[in-house]
GUMARPA-388942 format. One record per residue (C-alpha): residue in one letter; y, z negated, x. Coordinates in steps of 0.02 Angstrom, whole numbers, plus 50000, padded with zeros to 5 digits. Each point is the difference from the previous one (the first is absolute). Example, Ala and Ser with C-alpha at 12.3 -4.5 7.8 and 13.67 -1.06 7.14 Angstrom:
<recs>
A497754961050615/S501725003350069/
</recs>
This chain:
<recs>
X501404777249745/X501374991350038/X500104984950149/X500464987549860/X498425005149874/X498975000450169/X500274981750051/X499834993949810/X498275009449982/X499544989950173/X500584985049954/X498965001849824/X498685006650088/X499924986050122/X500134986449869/X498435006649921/X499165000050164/X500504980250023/X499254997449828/X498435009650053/X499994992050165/X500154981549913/X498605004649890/X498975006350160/X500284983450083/X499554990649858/X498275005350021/X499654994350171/X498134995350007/X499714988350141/X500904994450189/X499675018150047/X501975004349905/X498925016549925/X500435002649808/X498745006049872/X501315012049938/X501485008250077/X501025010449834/X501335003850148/X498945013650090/X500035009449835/X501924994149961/X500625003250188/X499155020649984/X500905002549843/X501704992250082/X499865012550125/X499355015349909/X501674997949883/X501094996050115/X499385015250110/X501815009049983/X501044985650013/X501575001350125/X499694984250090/X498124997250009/X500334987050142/X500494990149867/X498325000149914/X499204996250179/X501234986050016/X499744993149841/X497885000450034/X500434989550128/X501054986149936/X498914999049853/X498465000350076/X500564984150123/X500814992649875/X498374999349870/X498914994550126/X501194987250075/X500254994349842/X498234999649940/X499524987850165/X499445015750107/X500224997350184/X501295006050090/X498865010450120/X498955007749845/X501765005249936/X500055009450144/X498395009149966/X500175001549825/X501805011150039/X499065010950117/X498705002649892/X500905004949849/X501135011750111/X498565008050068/X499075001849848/X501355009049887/X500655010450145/X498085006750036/X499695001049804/X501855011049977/X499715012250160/X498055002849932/X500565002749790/X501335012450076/X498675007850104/X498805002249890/X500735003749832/X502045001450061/X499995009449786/X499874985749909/X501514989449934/X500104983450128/X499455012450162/X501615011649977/X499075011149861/X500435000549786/X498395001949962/X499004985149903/X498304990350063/X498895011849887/X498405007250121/X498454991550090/X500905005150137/X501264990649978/X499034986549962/X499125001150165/X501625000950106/X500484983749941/X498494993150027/X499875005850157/X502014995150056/X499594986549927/X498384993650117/X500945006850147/X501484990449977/X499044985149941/X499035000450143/X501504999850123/X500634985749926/X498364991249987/X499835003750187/X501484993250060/X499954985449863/X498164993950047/X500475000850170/X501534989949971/X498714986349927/X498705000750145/X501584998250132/X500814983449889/X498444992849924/X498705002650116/X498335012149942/X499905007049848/X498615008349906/X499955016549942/X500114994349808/X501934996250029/X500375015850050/X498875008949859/X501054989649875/X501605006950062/X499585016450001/X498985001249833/X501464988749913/X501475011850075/X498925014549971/X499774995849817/X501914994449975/X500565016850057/X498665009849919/X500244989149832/X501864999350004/X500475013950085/X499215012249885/X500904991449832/X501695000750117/X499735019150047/X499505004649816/X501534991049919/X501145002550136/X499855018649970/X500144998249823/X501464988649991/X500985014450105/X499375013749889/X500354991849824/X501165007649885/X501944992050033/X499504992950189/X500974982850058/X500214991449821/X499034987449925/X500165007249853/X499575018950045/X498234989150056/X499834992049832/X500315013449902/X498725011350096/X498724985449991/X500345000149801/X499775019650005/X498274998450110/X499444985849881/X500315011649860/X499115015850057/X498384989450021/X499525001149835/X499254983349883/X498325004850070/X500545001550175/X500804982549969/X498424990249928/X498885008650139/X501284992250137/X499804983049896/X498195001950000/X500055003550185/X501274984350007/X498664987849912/X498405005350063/X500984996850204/X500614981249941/X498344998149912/X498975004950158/X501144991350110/X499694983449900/X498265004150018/X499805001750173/X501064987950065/X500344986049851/X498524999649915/X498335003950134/X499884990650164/X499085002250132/X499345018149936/X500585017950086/X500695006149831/X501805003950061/X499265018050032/X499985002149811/X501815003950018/X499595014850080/X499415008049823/X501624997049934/X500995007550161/X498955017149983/X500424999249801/X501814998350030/X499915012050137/X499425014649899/X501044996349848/X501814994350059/X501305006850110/X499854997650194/X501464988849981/X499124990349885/X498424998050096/X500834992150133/X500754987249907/X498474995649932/X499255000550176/X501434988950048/X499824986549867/X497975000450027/X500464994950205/X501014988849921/X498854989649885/X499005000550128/X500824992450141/X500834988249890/X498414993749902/X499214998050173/X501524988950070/X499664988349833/X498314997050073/X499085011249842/X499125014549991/X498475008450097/X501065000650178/X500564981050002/X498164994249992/X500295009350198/X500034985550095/X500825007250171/X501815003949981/X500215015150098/X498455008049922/X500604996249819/X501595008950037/X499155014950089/X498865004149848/X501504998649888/X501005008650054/X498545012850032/X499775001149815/X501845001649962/X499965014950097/X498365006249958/X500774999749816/X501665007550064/X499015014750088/X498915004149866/X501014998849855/X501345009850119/X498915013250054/X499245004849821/X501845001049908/X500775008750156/X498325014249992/X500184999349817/X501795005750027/X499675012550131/X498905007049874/X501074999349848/X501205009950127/X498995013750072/X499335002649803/X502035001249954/X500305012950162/X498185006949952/X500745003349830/X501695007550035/X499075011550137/X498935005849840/X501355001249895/X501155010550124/X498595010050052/X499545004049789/X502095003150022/X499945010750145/X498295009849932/X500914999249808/X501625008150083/X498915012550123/X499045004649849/X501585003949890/X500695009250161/X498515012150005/X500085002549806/X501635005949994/X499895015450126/X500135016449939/X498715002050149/X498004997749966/X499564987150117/X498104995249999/X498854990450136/X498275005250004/X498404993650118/X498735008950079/X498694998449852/X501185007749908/X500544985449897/X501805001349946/X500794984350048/X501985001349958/X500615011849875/X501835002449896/X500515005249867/X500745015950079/X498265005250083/X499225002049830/X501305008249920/X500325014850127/X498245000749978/X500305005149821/X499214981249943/X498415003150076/X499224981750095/X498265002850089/X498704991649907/X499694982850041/X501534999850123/X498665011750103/X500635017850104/X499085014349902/X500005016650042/X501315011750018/X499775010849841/X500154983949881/X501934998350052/X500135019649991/X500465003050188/X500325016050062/X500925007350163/X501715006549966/X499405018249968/X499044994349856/X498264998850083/X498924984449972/X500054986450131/X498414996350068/X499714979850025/X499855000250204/X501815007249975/X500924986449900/X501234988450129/X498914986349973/X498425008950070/X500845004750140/X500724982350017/X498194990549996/X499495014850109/X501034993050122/X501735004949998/X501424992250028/X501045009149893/X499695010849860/X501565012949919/X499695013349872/X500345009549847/X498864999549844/X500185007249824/X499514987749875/X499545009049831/X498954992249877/X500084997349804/X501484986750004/X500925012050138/X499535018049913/X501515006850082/X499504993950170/X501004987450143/X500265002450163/X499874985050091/X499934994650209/X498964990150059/X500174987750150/X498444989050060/X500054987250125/X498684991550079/X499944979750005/X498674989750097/X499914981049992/X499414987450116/X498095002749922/X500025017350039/X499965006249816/X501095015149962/X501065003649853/X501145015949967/X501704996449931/X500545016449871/X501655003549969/X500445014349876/X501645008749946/X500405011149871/X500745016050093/X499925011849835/X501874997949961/X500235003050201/X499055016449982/X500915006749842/X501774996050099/X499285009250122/X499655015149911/X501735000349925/X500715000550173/X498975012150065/X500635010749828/X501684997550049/X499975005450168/X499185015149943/X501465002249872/X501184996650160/X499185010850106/X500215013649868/X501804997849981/X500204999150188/X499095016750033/X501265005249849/X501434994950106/X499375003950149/X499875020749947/X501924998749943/X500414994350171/X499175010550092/X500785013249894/X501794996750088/X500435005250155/X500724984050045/X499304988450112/X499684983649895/X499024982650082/X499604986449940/X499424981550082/X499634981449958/X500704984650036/X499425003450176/X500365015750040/X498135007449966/X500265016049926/X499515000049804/X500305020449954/X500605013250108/X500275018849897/X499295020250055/X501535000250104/X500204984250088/X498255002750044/X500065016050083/X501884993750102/X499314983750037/X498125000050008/X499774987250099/X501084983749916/X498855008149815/X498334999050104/X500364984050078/X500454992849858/X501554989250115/X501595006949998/X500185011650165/X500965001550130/X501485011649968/X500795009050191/X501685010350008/X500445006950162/X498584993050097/X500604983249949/X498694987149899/X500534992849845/X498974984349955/X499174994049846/X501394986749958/X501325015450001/X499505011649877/X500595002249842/X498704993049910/X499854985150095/X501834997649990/X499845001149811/X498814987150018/X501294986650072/X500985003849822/X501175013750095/X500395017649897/X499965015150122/X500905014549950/X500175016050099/X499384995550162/X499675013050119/X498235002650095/X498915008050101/X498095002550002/X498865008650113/X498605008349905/X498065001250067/X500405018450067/X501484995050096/X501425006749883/X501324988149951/X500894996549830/X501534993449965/X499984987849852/X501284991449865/X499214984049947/X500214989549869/X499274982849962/X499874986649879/X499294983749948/X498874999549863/X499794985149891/X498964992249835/X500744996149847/X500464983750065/X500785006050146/X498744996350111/X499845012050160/X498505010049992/X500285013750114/X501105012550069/X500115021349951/X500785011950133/X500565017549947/X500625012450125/X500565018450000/X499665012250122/X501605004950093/X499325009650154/X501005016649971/X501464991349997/X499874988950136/X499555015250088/X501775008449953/X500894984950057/X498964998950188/X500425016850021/X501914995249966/X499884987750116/X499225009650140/X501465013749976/X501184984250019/X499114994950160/X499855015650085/X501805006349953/X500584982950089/X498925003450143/X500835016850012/X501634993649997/X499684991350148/X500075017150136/X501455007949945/X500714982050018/X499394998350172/X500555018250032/X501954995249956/X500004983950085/X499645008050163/X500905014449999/X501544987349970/X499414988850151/X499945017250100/X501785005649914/X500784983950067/X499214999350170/X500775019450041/X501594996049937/X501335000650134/X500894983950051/X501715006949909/X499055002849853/X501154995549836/X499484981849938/X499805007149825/X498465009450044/X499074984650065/X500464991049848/X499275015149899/X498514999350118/X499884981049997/X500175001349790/X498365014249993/X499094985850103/X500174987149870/X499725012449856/X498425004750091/X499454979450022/X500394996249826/X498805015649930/X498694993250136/X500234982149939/X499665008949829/X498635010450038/X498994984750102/X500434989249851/X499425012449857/X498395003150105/X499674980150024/X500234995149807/X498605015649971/X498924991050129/X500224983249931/X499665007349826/X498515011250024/X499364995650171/X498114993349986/X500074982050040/X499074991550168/X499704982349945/X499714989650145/X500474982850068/X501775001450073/X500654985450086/X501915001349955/X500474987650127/X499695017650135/X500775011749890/X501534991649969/X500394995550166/X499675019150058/X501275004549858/X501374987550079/X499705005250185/X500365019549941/X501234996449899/X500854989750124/X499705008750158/X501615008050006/X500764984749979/X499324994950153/X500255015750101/X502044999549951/X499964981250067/X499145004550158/X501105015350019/X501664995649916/X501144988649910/X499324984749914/X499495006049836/X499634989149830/X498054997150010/X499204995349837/X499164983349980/X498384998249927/X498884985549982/X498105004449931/X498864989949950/X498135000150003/X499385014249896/X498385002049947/X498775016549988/X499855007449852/X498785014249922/X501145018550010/X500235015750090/X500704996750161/X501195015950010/X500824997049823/X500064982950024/X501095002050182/X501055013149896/X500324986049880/X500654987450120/X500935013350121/X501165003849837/X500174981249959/X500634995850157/X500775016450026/X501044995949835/X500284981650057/X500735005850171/X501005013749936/X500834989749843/X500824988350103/X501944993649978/X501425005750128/X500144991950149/X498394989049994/X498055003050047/X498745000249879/X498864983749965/X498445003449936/X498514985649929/X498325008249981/X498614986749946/X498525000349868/X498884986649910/X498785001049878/X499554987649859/X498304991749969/X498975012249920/X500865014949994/X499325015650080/X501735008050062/X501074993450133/X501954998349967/X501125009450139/X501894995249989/X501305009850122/X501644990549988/X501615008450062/X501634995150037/X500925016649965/X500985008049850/X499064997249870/X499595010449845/X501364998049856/X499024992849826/X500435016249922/X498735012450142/X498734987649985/X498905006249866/X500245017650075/X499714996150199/X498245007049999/X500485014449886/X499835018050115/X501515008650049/X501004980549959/X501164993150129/X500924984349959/X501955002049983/X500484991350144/X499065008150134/X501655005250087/X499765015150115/X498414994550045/X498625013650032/X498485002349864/X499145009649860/X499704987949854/X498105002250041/X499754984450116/X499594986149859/X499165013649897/X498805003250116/X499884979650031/X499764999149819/X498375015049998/X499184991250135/X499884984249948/X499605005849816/X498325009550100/X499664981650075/X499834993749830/X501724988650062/X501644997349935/X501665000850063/X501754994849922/X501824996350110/X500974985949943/X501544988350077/X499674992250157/X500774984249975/X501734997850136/X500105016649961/X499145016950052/X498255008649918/X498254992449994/X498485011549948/X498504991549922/X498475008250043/X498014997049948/X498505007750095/X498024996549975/X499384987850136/X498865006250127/X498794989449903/X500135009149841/X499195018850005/X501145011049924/X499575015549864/X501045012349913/X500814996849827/X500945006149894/X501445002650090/X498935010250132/X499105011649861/X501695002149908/X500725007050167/X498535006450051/X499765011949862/X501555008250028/X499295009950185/
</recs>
């Protein structure tokens, strides 16, 4: 609402008031300034109640003010009484809005949007309404006892029965049209109004409309009566026929119209000086029972239309409860009937109280007679192998017996189900507030279950027959052939994988495979390799049988897969290559030992040429030490040879020690040795070029300690010795490792000659040196051996360009954190002892 619309509705509002006011004062009885009437009580509540949401409701106090001094003032009041009359009406209609908010704050006028429609609404404006009345009486009465001098009591018993009445009379017809002026159809026009008074008048019907003329006539003609036409005789009360008629036949709003207009004839027959209250000689009196009868009449004929409509209204929810219950029982009912599921509810005597549709017919159409449980042999019941079922057995005995819940299998053959049903049945027990117990049944049809059931159970015997089919032909090979699941379990293991791996066929997992005393883990094998999608071919392995004998293996593995391509499993095939392993150990061995044997008549030479050259005589020709000097090289080379051949056969076939090895130790022992005679020529001699090399913090990793110092003492070996002319060697050794790997990255950096693109794809090839080694000493065996040990560490290891120049060699081993198993790079070398 707008501040502009406010202060019109107050000035409107207040102009009414003035009229009601005027009219008030125009019924002053006698010196005492008391009206018989006072409309503005009733005028002033439904000001307020409107203009309850107004933006400026000081305005409306304002204006109660200056119209209330103003009326009286103007109407020969005294100036002091003015006074009294202001705080009166402030007091009352302050007390009368706090109590209606109070007490009923829903209905429209207390901050609410509902109508004046219940008793107790009735009764809460009754009761604001004596409250506030009575505040105002009190502090008007007073008012006249402080100007006037003593006062009876019958002054202020006129005030408060006339305000009482006003408010009661008036306020009611405000409240009821108020509300449905701001509910009509098209709200705020005139002509929204009259067109929704044209509809009402329309709806009533011609009888409706000659019973309200009826209603209209018999009220004028009683009114005449009582007041026009009999003096002197209590017949006024007559009215109150014609109140309780209207009451019970016309709309609240109606009634208190009517009850208005009575109050009306009444008060104004009675200022003419006719009717049965003017024959009343004392003036306050008159007014009192006046205005007692206008309100008796408001209150009654209020009070039956209001219960009438609280009636009418709990009949119309009373109805649409019925009807949404029928809806809810309708829709619960058609729920139930269209299960494929017998549902029925049954009570302890037996009596069946809910059944459907379904029930019956999985019963093959058989109801109990008179909706009462019969026995057991009626319905044809009989246990699942075909004998009878006793009654004490059926669900729902065992239900009213007193369990909770009742599940079971029954055959149901009778004449309408010749070829029988099988059918479960589930009971559960219900007890209600009374105590009485009732079993709720609920049967499915499980026949078509059972005959799917038998067809699978054919078909697996069918499979099973093909698999023992398959299973002979396997068995018939002398391959080794596995097969697994999705997870690894094994699904079919043949006659010869059984007897070389009995324990991965009785365990049913696939085993653990070792080669040279080292493990090889689940996630290794073939199979479960095949499993991540790879295709093993060839790959050498080891087993170690239950009697202790090993066999040397070729495996291969593949993926198997549906029709759709859908992994399914994994099959591993292997061949038995023990006698030729064998062959090639023994080749080996003869390798090793005729290396090892080298090695004395090596060390025989070499010091019979350091005795040759200590016994030679100081004028010895310079020829012969250069002859003894060149059989002293010969003799290191073949040892460098010898140590080298012997240290690639221990990196290849050596059985691993897997430990933690904290390379931070073992590299700095491998730079103190190899630089110790760096240190010693300083000390001892000319300044020499020593090396510079910055390491950084290394972690421990999960290897053999021995190989893995063998690895770094040729890596830094090689970086030392492959240095340019003329300037020492600079050498970067640091590792990291990335979030959730389990291998740690090891980078040694060099500053040296590099390896020309050409050598690199051949640098860890055995027997390989790189073209521009120069005259520098070595075998070709250093990166080879590099390259076997970090193959057994499950590692890798590559040399690229060191940016700036020089070599850097990338290198992987498993973290300390990571437990580390043979693969397939260990049971490929492996199987070659």
């Amino acid at each position: 609402m707008t501040v502009g619309r406010s202060l019109t509705r107050t000035a409107l509002f207040a102009l009414w008031y003035a009229l009601a006011a005027v009219a008030g004062r125009m019924t002053v009885m006698d010196g005492t300034n008391l009206s018989m009437v006072w409309p503005a009580a009733g005028v002033l509540v439904l000001w307020f109640c409107a203009q309850r949401r107004a933006r400026v409701r000081w305005a409306d106090a304002a204006a109660l003010v200056a119209v209330t001094v103003m009326v009286n003032l103007a109407t020969g009041a005294d100036g002091r009484l003015v006074v009294v009359f202001v705080a009166a009406n402030l007091a009352q209609i302050t007390v009368f809005m706090w109590l209606f908010r109070l007490w009923q704050p829903t209905l429209w006028g207390a901050g609410g949007q509902q109508v004046l429609s219940r008793l107790r609404d009735l009764w809460v404006l009754l009761g604001a309404a004596l409250a506030s009345t009575s505040a105002g009486t009190a502090i008007g009465v007073t008012g006249l006892w402080l100007i006037n001098g003593p006062v009876g009591w019958q002054p202020g018993a006129v005030w408060l029965a006339r305000n009482t009445t006003a408010v009661l009379l008036i306020g009611a017809v405000g409240l009821r049209v108020g509300y449905a002026w701001h509910t009509r159809p098209s709200a705020g026009t005139w002509s929204g109004a009259v067109r929704w008074a044209r509809a009402a008048w329309q709806d009533a019907g011609r009888w409706r409309v000659a019973e309200y003329t009826a209603m209209l006539a018999c009220s004028a003609a009683a009114c005449g009566f009582a007041f026009a036409v009999v003096h002197g005789l209590p017949v006024a009360f007559a009215l109150i026929a014609v109140t309780v008629w209207v009451a019970l036949r016309t709309p609240t709003t109606f009634v208190v119209c009517h009850d208005l207009v009575v109050g009306a004839a009444a008060v104004l027959f009675t200022l003419s000086g006719t009717g049965s209250f003017a024959a009343i000689g004392d003036h306050a009196s008159r007014a009192l029972v006046v205005q007692v009868f206008a309100g008796m009449v408001a209150v009654i004929g209020l009070a039956l239309a209001l219960g009438r409509d609280e009636r009418r209204t709990l009949m119309t929810q009373l109805a649409a409860e019925k009807e949404e219950a029928a809806l809810r029982a309708a829709t619960n009912r058609a729920i139930i009937d269209s299960m494929a599921d017998g549902l029925a509810v049954i009570d302890a005597d037996g009596r069946v109280l809910v059944r459907n549709a379904a029930a019956v017919r999985l019963l093959g159409g058989r109801t109990s007679p008179g909706d009462q449980v019969t026995d057991a042999s009626y319905y044809g019941l009989f246990h699942p192998d075909g004998s009878p079922m006793a009654n004490h057995e059926t669900a729902y005995a065992r239900i009213i017996a007193g369990e909770e819940h009742a599940v079971g299998e029954m055959l149901v053959r009778n004449p309408e189900v010749p070829d029988g049903r099988i059918v479960t049945v589930t009971g559960t027990r219900l007890t209600d507030d009374h105590g009485a117990v009732r079993a709720v049944m609920l049967v499915r049809d499980v026949t078509v279950e059972r005959r799917h059931r038998d067809q699978l159970r054919r078909a697996r015997d069918a499979l099973q027959q093909q698999q023992a089919y398959l299973t002979q032909v396997l068995d018939a090979i002398d391959v080794t052939v596995i097969t697994c699941d999705t997870v690894g379990a094994i699904v079919h293991a043949n006659r010869s994988a059984r007897q070389d791996l009995p324990d991965a066929a009785t365990a049913g997992q696939v085993g653990t495979a070792l080669t040279g005393g080292t493990a090889m883990t689940a996630e290794d094998t073939p199979l479960m390799r095949a499993l991540r999608g790879e295709h093993v071919d060839a790959m050498a392995a080891e087993i170690r049988l239950p009697d202790g004998s090993t066999r040397a293996l070729l495996v291969h593995a593949r993926p198997l897969t549906d029709a759709t391509g859908a992994l399914i499993g994994a099959v591993t095939a292997a061949h038995d290559v023990t006698a030729l392993r064998e062959r090639e150990a023994d080749l080996l061995a003869f390798a090793g030992v005729a290396a090892h044997d080298l090695s004395a008549p090596l060390a025989s030479v070499a010091g019979y040429a350091e005795i040759l050259e200590d016994e030679l005589p100081a004028d010895t020709d310079p020829n012969v030490y250069e002859v003894l000097e060149r059989i002293s090289g010969g003799v290191d080379r073949m040892r460098r040879l010898i140590d080298d051949l012997l240290a690639y056969a221990t990196a290849r076939d050596a059985a691993l020690k897997l430990q933690a090895v904290d390379l931070a130790v073992i590299v700095a022992e491998v730079i103190a040795e190899r630089t110790a005679h760096l240190r010693a020529t300083t000390r001892d001699g000319p300044p020499v070029l020593f090396p510079d090399i910055y390491t950084g913090p290394l972690p421990a990793v999960h290897a053999d300690p021995a190989m893995i110092r063998q690895l770094f003492d040729n890596l830094i070996g090689n970086a030392l010795k492959y240095t340019l002319p003329g300037q020492p060697a600079r050498i970067d050794i640091s590792a990291h490792r990335r979030a959730g790997d389990t291998h740690h990255r090891i980078v040694i950096a060099d500053r040296g000659i590099g390896i020309p693109d050409a050598e690199k794809p051949h640098v860890f090839t055995s027997f390989r040196r790189a073209g521009n080694h120069g005259n520098r000493p070595g075998t070709g065996l250093g990166l080879a051996i590099c390259q076997r040990i970090v193959d057994r560490h499950h590692g890798t290891i590559a040399a690229g360009d060191n940016p700036g120049g020089g070599t850097r060699i990338h290198i992987t081993l498993p973290a300390a954190d990571q437990p580390h198993t043979a693969t397939a790079s260990d049971l490929s070398d492996a199987g070659r002892h």
